[in-house]
C-alpha positions as CSV (number, residue, x, y, z in Angstrom):
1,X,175.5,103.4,167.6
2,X,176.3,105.1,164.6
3,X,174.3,108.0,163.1
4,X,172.8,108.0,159.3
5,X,173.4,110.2,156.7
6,X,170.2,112.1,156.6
7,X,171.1,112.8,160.4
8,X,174.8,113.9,159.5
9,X,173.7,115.7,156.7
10,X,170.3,117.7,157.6
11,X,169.4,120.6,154.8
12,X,168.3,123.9,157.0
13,X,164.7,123.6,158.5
14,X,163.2,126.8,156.5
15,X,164.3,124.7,153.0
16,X,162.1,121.9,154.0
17,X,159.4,124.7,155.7
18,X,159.4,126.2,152.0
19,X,159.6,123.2,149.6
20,X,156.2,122.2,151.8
21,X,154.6,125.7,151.4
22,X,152.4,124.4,148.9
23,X,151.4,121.3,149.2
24,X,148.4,119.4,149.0
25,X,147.2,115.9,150.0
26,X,146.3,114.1,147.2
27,X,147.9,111.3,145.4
28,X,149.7,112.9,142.5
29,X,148.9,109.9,140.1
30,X,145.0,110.1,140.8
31,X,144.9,113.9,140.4
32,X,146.8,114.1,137.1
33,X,144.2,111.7,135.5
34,X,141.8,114.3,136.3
35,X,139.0,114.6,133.9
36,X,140.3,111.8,132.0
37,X,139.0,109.3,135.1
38,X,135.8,107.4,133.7
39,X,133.1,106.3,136.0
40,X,131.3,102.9,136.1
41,X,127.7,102.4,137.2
42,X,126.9,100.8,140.5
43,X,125.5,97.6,140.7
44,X,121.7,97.7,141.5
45,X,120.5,94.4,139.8
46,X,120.7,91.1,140.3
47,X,123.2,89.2,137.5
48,X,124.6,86.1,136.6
49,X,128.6,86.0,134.8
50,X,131.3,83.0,134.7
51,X,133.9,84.9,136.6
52,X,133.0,87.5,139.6
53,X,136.1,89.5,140.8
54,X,135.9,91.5,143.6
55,X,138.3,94.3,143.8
56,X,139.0,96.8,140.7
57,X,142.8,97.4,141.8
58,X,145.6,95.6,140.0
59,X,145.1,92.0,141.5
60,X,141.2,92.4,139.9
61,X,141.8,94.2,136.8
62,X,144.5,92.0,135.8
63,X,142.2,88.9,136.5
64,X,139.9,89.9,134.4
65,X,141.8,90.3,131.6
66,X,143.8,87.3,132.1
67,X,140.5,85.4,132.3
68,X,139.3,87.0,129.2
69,X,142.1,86.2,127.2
70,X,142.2,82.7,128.4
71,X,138.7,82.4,127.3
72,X,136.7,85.3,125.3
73,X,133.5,83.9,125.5
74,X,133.5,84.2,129.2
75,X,131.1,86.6,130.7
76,X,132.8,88.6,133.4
77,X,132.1,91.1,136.4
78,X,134.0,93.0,138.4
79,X,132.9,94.7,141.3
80,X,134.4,97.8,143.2
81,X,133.8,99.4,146.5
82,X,135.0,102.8,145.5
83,X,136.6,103.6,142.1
84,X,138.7,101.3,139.9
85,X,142.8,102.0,141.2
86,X,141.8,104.3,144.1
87,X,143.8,102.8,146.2
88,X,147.5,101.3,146.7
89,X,147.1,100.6,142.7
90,X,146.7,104.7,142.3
91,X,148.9,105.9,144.2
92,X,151.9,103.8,144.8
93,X,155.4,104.5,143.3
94,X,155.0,103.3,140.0
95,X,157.9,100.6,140.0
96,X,156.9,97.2,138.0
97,X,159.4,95.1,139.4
98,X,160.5,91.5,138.2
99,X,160.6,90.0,141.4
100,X,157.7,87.9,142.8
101,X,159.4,87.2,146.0
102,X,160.1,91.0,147.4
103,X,163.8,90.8,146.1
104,X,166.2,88.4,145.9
105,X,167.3,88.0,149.0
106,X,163.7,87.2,151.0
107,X,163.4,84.2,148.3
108,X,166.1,83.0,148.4
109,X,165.6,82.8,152.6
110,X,162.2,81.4,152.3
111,X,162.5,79.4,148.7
112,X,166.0,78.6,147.8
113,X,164.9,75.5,146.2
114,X,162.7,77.0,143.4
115,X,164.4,80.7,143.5
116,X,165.7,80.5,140.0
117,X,162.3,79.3,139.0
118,X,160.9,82.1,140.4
119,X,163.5,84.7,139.0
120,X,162.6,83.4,136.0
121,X,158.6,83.6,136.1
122,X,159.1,87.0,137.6
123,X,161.0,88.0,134.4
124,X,158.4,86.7,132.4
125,X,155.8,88.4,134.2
126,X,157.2,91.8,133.5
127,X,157.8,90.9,130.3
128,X,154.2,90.2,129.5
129,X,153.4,93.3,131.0
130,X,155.3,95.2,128.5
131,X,153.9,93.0,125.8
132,X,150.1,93.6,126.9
133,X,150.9,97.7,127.9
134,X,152.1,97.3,123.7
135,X,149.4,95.2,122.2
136,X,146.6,97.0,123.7
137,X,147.8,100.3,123.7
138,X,147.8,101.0,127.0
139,X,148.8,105.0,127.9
140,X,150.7,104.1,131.2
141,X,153.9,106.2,130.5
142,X,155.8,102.7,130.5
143,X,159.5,102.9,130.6
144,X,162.0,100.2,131.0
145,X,164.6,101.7,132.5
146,X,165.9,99.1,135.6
147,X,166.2,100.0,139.1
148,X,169.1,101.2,140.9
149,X,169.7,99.6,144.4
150,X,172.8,102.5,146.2
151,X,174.6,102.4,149.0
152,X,174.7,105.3,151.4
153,X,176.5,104.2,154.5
154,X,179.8,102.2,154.3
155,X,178.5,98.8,155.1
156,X,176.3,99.1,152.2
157,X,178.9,98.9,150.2
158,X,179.7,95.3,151.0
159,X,176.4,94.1,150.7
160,X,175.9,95.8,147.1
161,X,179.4,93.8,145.9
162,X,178.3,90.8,147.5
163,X,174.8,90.9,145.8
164,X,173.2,87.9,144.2
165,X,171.3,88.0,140.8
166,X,172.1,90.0,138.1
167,X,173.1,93.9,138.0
168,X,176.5,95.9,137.1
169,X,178.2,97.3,140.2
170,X,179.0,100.7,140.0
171,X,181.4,102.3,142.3
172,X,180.9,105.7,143.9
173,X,182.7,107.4,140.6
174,X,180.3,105.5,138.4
175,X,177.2,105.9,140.5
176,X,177.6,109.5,141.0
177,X,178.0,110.2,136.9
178,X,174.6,108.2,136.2
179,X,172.5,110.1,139.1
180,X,174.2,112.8,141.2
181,X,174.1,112.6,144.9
182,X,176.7,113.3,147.2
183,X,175.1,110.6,149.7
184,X,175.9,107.8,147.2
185,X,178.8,105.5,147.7
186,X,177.7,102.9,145.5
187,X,174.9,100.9,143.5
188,X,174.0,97.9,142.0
189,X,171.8,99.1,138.3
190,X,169.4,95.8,137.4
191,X,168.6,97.3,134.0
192,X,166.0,94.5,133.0
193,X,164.7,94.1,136.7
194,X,162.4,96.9,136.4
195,X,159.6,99.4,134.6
196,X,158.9,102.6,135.7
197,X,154.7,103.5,135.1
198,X,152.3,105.6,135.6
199,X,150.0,104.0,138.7
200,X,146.4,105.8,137.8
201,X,147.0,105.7,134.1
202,X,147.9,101.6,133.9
203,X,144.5,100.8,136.0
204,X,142.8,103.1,133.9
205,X,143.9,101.6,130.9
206,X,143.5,98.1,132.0
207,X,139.9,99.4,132.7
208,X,139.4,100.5,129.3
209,X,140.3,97.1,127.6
210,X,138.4,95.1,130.3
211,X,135.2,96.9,128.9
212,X,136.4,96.9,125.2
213,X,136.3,92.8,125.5
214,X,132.8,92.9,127.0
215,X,133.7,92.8,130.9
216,X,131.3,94.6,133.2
217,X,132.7,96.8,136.0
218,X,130.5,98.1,138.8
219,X,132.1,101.1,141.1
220,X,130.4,102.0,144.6
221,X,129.2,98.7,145.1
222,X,130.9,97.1,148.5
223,X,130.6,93.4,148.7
224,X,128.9,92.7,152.0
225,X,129.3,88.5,151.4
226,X,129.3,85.6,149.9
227,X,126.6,82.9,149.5
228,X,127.6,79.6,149.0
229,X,124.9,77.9,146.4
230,X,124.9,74.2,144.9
231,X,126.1,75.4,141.3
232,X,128.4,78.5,142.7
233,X,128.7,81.3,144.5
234,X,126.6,84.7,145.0
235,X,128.6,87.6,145.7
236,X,126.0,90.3,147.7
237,X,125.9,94.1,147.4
238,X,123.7,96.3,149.1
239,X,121.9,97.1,146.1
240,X,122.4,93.7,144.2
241,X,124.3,91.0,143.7
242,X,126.1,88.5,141.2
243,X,125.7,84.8,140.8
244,X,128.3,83.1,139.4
245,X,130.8,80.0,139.0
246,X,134.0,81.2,140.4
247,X,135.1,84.1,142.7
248,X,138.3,85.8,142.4
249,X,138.9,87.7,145.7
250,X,141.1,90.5,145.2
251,X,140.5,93.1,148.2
252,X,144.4,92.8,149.4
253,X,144.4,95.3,152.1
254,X,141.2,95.2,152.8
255,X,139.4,93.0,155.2
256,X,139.1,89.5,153.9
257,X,135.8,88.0,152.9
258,X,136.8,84.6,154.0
259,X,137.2,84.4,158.1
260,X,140.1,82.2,157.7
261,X,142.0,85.2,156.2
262,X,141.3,87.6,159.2
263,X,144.7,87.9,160.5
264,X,146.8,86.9,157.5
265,X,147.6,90.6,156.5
266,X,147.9,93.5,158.9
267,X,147.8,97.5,156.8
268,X,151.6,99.5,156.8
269,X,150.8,102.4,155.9
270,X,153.6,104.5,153.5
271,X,153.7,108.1,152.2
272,X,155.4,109.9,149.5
273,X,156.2,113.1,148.1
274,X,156.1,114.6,144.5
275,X,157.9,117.6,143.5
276,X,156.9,120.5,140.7
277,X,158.7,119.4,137.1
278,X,162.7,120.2,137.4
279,X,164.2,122.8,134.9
280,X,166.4,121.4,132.4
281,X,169.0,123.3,134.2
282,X,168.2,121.0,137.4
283,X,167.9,118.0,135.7
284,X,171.1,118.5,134.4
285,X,172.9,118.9,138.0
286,X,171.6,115.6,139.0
287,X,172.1,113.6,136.0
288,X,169.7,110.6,135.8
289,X,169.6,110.6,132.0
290,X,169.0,106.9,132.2
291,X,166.0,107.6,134.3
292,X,166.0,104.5,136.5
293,X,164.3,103.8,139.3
294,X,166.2,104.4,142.9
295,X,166.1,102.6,145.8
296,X,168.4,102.8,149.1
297,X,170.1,99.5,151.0
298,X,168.7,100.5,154.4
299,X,166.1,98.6,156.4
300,X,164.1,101.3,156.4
301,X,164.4,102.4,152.8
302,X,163.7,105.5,150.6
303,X,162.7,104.9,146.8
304,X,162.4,107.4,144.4
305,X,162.2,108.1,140.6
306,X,160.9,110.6,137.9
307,X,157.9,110.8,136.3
308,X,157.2,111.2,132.4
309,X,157.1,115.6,133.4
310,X,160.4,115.3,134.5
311,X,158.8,114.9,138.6
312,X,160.6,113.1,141.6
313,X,158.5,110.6,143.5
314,X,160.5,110.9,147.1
315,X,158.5,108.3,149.5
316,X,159.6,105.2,151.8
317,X,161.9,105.6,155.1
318,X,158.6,105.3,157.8
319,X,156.5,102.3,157.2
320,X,153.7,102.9,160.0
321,X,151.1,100.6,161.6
322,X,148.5,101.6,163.6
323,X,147.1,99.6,166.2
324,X,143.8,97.3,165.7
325,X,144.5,96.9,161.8
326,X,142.1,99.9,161.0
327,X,142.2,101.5,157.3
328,X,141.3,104.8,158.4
329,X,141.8,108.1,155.9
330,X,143.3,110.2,158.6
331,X,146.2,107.9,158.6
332,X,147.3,108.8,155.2
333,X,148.3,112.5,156.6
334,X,151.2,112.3,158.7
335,X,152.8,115.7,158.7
336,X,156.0,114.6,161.0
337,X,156.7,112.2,158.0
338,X,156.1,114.1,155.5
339,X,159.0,116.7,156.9
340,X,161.5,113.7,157.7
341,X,161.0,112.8,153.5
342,X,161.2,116.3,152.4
343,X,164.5,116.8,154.8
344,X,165.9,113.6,153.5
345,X,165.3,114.6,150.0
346,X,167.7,117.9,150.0
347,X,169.7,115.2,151.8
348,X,170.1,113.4,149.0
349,X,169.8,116.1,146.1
350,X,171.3,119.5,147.8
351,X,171.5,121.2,144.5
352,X,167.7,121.2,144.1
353,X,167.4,123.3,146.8
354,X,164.6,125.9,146.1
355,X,162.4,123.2,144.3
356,X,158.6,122.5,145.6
357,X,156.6,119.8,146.9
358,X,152.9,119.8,144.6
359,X,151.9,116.7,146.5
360,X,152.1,114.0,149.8
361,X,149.9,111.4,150.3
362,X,149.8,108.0,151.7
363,X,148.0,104.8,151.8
364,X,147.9,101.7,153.0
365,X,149.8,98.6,152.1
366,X,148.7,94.7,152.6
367,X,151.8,92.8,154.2
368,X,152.1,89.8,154.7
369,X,154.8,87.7,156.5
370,X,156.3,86.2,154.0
371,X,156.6,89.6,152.5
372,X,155.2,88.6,149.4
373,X,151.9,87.3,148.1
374,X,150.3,84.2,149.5
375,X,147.3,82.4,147.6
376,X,144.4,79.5,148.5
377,X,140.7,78.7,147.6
378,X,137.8,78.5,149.5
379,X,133.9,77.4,149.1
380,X,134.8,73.8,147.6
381,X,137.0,75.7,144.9
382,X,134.8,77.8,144.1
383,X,136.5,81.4,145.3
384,X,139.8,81.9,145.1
385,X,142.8,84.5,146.7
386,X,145.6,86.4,146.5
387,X,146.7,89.0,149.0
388,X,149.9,90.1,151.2
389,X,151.6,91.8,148.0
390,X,153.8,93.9,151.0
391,X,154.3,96.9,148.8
392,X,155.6,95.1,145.8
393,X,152.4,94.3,144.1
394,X,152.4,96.6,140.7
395,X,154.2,93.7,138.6
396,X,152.9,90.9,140.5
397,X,149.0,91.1,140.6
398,X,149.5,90.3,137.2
399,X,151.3,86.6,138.3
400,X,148.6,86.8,141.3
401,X,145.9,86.8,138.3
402,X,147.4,83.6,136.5
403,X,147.5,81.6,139.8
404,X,144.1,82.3,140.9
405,X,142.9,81.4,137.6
406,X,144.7,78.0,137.8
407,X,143.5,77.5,140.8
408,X,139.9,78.2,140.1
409,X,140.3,75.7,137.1
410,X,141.8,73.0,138.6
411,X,144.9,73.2,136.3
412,X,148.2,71.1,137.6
413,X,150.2,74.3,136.8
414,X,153.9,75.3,137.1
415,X,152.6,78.1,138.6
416,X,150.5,76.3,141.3
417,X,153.2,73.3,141.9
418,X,155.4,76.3,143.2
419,X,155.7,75.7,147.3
420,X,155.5,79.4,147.2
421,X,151.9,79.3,146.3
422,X,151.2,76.0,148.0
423,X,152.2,77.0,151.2
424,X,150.5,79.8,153.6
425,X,152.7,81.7,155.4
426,X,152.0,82.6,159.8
427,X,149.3,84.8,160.5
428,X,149.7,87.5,162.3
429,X,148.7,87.5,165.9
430,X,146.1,89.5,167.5
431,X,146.2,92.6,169.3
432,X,147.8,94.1,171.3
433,X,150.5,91.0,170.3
434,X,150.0,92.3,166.4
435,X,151.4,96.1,167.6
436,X,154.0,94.9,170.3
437,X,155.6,92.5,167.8
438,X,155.2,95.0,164.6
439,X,156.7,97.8,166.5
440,X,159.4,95.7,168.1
441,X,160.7,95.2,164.6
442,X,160.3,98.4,163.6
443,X,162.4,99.8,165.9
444,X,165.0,96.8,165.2
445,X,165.4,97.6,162.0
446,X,165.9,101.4,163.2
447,X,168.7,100.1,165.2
448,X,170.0,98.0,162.8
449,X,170.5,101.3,160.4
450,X,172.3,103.0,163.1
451,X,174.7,99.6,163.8
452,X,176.3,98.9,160.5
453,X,173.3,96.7,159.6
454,X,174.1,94.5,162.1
455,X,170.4,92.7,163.5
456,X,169.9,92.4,167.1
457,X,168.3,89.4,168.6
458,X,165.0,90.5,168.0
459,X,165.9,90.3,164.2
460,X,168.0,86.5,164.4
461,X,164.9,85.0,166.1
462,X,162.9,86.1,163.6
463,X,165.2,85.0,160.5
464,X,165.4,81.8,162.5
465,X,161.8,81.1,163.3
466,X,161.0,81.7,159.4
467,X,159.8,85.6,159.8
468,X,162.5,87.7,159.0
469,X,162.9,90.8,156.6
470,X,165.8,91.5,154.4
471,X,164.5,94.8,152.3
């Protein structure tokens, strides 16, 4: 077994101690919208729409908005439990990624017959993002700067030059002059393959259209169930309800309305750090002029980028789950973590030392194991889903929109031909099989980090049976 780099290469203890001083837990994005956050009124009434959408995250937001420009005359509801993007879609790491299928290398494992297909609906996917962040005017800090995948162990290497899809290889020289770490030995820069936003700021903005073309959105008001009636469905509040003709369902990591979907996702939760804005004269010893997003080859993988202040977002590495699939908030405070990110951080960027931490956070993530989303209907039609988004859900909620849509209008679709979409993936099993299994791959990964990459049998049975993981 081989060590990593961020064991080689540990910064002292009382640099990490200091750059945590100060530190609070909140999500960065949520807090810098501040006073600029608007409120919605809970739902107390009963109401009729077209379109009910449960879930005021990305996967609903988008929804609506799809549905609405489909269709303007159609009335529209969507329906919150807390606040609109308070959760993975307010405080994730703000990369809008082209790829549907969590990267190139899990699609082509699970769909090689349709990959290009999907390469190429990803592609437009993000492209209509940028087109609907520009036509509506959307402040989301949207910048389409790519994504750079490095290498920072030698094996790395050989996967980055043997790398499918599109991207320029850049050798050690090359990589080091665009972002400057001493850790990097190569990288692979996909310059159309990504957008870097602002989390909080795009479901805010997505918010403010929604209402803008006559949508209603109701905040505090947690779905309890859904009533099946002969011309629809009512979706039932504890202080109202809606009836309507279609249900969108888009609670992702939280617990499915429809029984069937009980053990189809399991919560990983994953934390990140934000530093205070860099000085121009330590923005100029690390480079990054190009401002690309960053992520690392390893199984267990850091990503990181800057925000519009001139901010790193440092998060990845630990992806945790907790036994009995509980969303819990305690969860999202994991001090041993948070000291492992902030140590591989000076890791990768020694010349920073001195800089501060603002924030750390966490949340949860829905995955899925296929790794990616996974859609159906239920209720004769009538409801539809989308869910299992595994951490790489910013760009593709907004696909996940189209396809329930289809789906709830009986449309023969490219989208909904895809076996992708036809197909659910394995559920998970139940406890205590869920945490054995979870944590067995966990630590696979680990060892597959500290092997060369090389995956132990644990990992070839799963690649074989259909379950394996590639990040």
């Amino acid at each position: 077994m081989h060590t990593t780099v961020f064991e080689r290469i540990r910064p002292d203890s009382a640099i990490v101690e200091q750059s945590l001083a100060d530190t609070v837990h909140r999500p960065f994005w949520i807090d810098d919208l501040g006073k600029d956050a608007v409120r919605y009124p809970q739902l107390d009434a009963e109401l009729r729409a077209d379109l009910v959408v449960v879930g005021a995250g990305y996967t609903g937001l988008w929804t609506a908005l799809r549905a609405k420009e489909r269709d303007p005359e159609l009335d529209v509801i969507v329906i919150e439990a807390r606040h609109v993007g308070w959760a993975a879609s307010g405080r994730n790491g703000g990369f809008c990624v082209a790829s549907l299928t969590h990267g190139y290398e899990n699609g082509k494992n699970r769909w090689p017959q349709e990959l290009e297909q999907l390469e190429r609906l990803g592609r437009e996917n993000l492209d209509g993002i940028e087109e609907t962040v520009e036509r509506y005017q959307i402040d989301c800090d949207f910048e389409r700067t790519g994504e750079l995948s490095v290498a920072v162990e030698p094996h790395q290497v050989e996967w980055l030059k043997g790398e499918a899809g599109d991207g320029i290889f850049l050798d050690a020289h090359a990589m080091r002059a665009s972002v400057n770490s001493p850790t990097y030995l190569a990288g692979r820069w996909h310059k159309d393959a990504a957008a870097m936003i602002h989390p909080a700021k795009l479901a805010a903005g997505l918010a403010q259209v929604l209402t803008g073309l006559g949508v209603r959105i109701f905040e505090e008001s947690r779905v309890s169930g859904l009533e099946e009636l002969p011309d629809g469905v009512r979706v039932s509040t504890g202080a109202g309800g809606v009836r309507a003709k279609h249900v969108a369902l888009a609670t992702n990591v939280f617990p499915s309305l429809l029984k069937r979907n009980s053990l189809m996702t399991v919560p990983v939760y994953d934390y990140a750090l934000m530093t205070e804005p860099l000085t121009d004269k330590q923005l100029a010893a690390i480079g990054w002029k190009e401002r690309q997003g960053v992520g690392d080859m390893a199984n267990q993988f850091h990503y990181y980028r800057l925000s519009k202040d001139n901010r790193i977002l440092f998060g990845g590495y630990d992806a945790i789950y907790y036994a009995g699939r509980q969303l819990k908030e305690a969860y999202e405070d994991r001090d041993e973590t948070f000291r492992k990110l902030a140590s591989h951080f000076f890791t990768t960027f020694p010349q920073l030392e001195g800089l501060k931490f603002t924030h750390k956070w966490g949340g949860a993530i829905d995955s899925s194991t296929q790794f990616c989303t996974f859609f159906g209907t239920a209720r004769k039609g009538r409801v539809a889903y989308a869910a299992g988004f595994t951490g790489l859900g910013v760009g593709s909620t907004r696909f996940a929109a189209d396809v329930m849509l289809d789906l709830l209008g009986g449309q023969d679709t490219e989208r909904t031909r895809l076996q992708m979409v036809r197909k659910r993936p394995l559920p998970f099993p139940p406890e205590p099989l869920a945490s054995i299994g979870i944590n067995l791959t966990r630590w696979s990964m680990d060892r597959a980090d500290h092997n060369a990459g090389k995956r132990n049998l644990i990992l070839k049975t799963l690649d074989a049976v259909g379950l394996g993981f590639d990040s």
